[in-house]
C-alpha positions in Angstrom: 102.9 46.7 76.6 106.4 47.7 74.6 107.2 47.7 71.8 110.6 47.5 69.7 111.4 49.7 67.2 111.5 47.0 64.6 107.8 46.3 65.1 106.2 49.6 64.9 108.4 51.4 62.0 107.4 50.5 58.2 109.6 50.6 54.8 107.3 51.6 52.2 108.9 52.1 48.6 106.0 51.8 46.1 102.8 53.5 45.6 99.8 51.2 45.0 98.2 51.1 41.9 94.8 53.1 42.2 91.5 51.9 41.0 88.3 53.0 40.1 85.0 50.5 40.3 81.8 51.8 40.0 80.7 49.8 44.0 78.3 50.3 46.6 80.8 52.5 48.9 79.9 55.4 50.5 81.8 58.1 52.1 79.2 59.4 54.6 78.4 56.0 55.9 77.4 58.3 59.2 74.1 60.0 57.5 71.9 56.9 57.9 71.3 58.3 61.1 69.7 61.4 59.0 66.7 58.6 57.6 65.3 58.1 61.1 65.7 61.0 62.2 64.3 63.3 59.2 61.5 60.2 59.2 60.8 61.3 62.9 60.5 65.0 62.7 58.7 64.4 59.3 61.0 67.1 57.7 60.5 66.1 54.2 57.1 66.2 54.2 57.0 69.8 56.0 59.5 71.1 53.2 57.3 69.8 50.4 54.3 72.0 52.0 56.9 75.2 51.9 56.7 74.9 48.0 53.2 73.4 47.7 52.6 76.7 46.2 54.4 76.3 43.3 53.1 73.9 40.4 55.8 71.2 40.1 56.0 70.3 36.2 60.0 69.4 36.8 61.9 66.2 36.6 63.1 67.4 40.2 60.8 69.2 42.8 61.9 72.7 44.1 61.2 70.6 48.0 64.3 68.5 46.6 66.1 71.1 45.0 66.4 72.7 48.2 66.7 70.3 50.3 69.8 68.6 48.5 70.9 72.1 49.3 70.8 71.5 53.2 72.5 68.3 52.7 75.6 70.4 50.7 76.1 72.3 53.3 75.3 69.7 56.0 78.3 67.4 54.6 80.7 70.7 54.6 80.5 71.6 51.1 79.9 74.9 49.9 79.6 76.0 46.2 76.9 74.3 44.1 80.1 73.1 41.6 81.4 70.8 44.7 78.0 68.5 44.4 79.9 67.0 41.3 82.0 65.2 44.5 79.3 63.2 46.2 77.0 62.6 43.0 77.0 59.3 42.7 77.5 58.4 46.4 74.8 56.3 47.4 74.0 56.9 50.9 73.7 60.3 50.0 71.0 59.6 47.3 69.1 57.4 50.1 69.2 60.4 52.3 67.2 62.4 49.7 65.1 59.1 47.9 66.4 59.8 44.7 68.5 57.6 42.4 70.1 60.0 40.4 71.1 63.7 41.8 70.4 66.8 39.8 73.1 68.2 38.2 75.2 71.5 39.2 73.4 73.2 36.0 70.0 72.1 37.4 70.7 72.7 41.1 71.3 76.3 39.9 68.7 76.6 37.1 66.3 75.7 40.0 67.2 78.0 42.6 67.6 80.9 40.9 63.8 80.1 39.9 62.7 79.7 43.0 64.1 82.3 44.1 62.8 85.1 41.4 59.3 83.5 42.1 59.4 84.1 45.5 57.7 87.3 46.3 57.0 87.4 49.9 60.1 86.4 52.7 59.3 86.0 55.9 74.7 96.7 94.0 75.8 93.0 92.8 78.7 92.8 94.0 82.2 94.4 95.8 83.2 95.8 91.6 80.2 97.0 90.5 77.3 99.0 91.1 74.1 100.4 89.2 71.4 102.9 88.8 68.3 102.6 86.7 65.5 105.2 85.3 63.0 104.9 82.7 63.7 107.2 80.0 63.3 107.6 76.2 64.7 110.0 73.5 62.5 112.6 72.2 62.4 110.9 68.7 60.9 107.7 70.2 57.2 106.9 70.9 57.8 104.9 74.3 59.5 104.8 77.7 62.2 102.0 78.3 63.9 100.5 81.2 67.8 101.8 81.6 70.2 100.2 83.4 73.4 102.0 84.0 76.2 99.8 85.3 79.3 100.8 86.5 82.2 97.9 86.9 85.4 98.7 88.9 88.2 97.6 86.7 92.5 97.7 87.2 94.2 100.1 84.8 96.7 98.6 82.3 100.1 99.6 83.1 101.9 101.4 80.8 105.5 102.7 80.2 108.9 101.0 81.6 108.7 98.2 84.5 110.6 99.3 87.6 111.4 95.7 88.8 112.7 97.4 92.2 110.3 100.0 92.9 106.5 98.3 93.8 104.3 100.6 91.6 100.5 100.1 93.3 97.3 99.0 91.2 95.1 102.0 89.7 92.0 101.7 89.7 88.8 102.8 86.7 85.3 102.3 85.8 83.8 100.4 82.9 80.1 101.5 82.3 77.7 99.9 80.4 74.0 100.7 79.7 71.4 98.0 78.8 67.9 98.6 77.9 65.2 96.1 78.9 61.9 96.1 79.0 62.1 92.9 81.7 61.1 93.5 85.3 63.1 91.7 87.4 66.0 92.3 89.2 69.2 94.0 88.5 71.5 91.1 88.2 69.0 88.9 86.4 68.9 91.8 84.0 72.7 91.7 83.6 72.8 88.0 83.5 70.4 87.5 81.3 72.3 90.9 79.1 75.6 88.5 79.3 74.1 85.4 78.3 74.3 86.8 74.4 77.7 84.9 74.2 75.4 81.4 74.1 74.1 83.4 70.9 77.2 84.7 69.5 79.0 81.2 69.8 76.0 80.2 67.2 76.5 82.9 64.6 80.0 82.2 64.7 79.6 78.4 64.2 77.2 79.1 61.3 79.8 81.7 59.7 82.7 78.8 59.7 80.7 75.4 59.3 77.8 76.3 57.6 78.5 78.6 55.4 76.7 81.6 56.6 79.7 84.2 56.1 80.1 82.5 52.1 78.1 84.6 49.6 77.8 82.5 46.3 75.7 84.7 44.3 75.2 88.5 43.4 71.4 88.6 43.7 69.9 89.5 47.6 67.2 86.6 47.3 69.6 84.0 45.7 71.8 84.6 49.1 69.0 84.6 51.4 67.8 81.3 50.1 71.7 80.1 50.9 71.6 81.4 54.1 68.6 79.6 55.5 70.0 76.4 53.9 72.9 77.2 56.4 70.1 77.6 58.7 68.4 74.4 58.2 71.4 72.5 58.1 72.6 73.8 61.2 69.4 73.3 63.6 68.9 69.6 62.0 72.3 68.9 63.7 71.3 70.5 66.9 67.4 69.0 66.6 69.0 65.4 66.2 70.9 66.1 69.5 67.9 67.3 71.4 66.3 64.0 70.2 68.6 61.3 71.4 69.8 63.4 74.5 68.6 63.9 78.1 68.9 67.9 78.9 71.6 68.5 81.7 70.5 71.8 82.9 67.5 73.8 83.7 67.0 77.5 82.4 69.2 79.1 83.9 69.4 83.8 84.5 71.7 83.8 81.2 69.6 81.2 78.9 71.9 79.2 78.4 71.3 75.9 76.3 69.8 73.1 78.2 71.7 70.7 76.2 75.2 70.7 76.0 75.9 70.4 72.5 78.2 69.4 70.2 79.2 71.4 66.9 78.5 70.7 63.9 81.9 70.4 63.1 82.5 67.5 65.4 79.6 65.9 64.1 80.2 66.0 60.3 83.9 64.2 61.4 83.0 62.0 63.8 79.4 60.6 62.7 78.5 61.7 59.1 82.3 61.0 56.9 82.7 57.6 57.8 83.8 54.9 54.7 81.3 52.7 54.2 80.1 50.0 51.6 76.6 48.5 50.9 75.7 45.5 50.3 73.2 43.4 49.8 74.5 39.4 51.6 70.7 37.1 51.4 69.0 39.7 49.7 69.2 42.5 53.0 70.8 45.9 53.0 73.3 45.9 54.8 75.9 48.9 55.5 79.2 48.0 56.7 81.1 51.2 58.3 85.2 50.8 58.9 85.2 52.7 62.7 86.3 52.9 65.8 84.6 51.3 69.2 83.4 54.8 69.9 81.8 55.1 66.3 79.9 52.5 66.7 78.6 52.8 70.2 78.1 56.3 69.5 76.2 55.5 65.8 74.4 52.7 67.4 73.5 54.2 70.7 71.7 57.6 68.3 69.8 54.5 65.9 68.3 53.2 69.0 67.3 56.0 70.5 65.6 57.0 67.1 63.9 53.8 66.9 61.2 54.7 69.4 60.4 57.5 68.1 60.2 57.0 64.4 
């Protein structure tokens, strides 16, 4: 279909008038797929039994404390001071039962006691070719497997480029070693070896959406707790998928994932920060989400497949 130009482009001179109403809108209209879900694994109730140990004589639990702290991080926020944002948002307080959220004061007060009462924390190819032996240092107590690789690699060319003169490839040797104690073959070994960028791909998704590289505090413990909030946060994103999605692979020599997933990332914009507003038409709760076909076969499609097994 065309268009003219007089249909698509938009004078805009003023700037509305901005108001503030204390409604049922939400901004992460996308976490009520987090109440099934949580319901399903029964992730509440196995965080409560974490701190079971500690007598609870608070207005707020140390099980909630922490886990409003997975949903921080979960939404993309990262210092405690940024909970002052999503406060009164109600989805949010639906997520964790409560109808009013802890303050920042309270959120810290509460970690930093949890965390000072904690005492205890729990040849292959045409390129390459290999030898192997079973060796150890004389400072260690056992015998491992080695496995010495050698990979046939082109030289970088270096200096001034002769664009009339044809200058012939030279050829070196990358070695690599890689200790195992598996015994199977040689290329399983090194598949399985360079398989670790499934692993790295993780750390580095956890450094930049889950605030693993942030360090809030200046106490070891305080940042430990932080991290495996970061933890949490992460492999409830990656548990959710697992739930509502059919593997696509089998294991495979490098281990990698039998799901393809998505990251966190994508998630947190596509699903969890949608606008939303609740309401309540004939007495039901109802949540109205502004999206996109896709948002809503995609939000749907996750609720039913929940369904079953909540």
């Amino acid at each position: 279909m065309k268009h003219s130009r007089k249909s698509v482009e938009r004078k805009t001179y003023a700037t509305p008038n901005i108001k503030f109403e204390q409604q049922q809108l939400t901004s992460f209209a996308g976490v009520v797929i987090l109440q099934p879900f949580l319901a399903a694994i029964s992730f509440t109730a196995q965080v409560a039994r974490c701190f079971r140990h500690i007598c609870v004589g608070k207005v707020y639990s140390r099980a909630t404390v922490f886990f409003q702290l997975i949903i921080h991080l979960l939404l993309g926020y990262r210092d405690l001071r940024e909970s002052a944002y999503y406060r009164d948002d109600p989805m949010v307080k639906r997520v964790l039962g409560l109808r009013r959220l802890p303050d920042v004061a309270t959120l810290s007060r509460m970690l930093k006691g949890m965390i000072e009462a904690r005492k205890r924390w729990q040849s292959f190819d045409g390129d390459r070719s290999f030898f192997e032996r079973s060796w150890r240092p004389k400072s260690w107590d056992q015998t491992y497997r080695f496995v010495f690789i050698r990979t046939r690699t082109k030289k970088q060319q270096k200096g001034p480029v002769q664009l009339d003169l044809f200058i012939p490839y030279e050829h070196g040797y990358e070695f690599k070693v890689i200790i195992t104690n598996k015994r199977v073959g040689v290329g399983t070994v090194l598949r399985f070896h360079e398989g670790r960028g499934t692993q790295e791909g993780i750390f580095g998704e956890l450094k930049t959406h889950c605030a693993m590289g942030h360090v809030p505090v200046r106490r070891c413990l305080g940042n430990q707790m932080y991290l495996l909030a970061g933890l949490f946060a992460h492999n409830l994103i990656r548990e959710l998928q697992m739930q509502t999605e059919a593997p696509v692979r089998g294991t495979t020599d490098n281990r990698a994932a039998l799901w393809i997933f998505q990251q966190v990332a994508t998630v947190r914009k596509t699903l969890l920060q949608r606008a939303g507003r609740l309401t309540r038409p004939s007495g039901k709760l109802t949540l109205t989400i502004s999206g996109s076909r896709s948002v809503k076969e995609e939000l749907l499609g996750i609720l039913d497949r929940l369904r079953p097994a909540a």
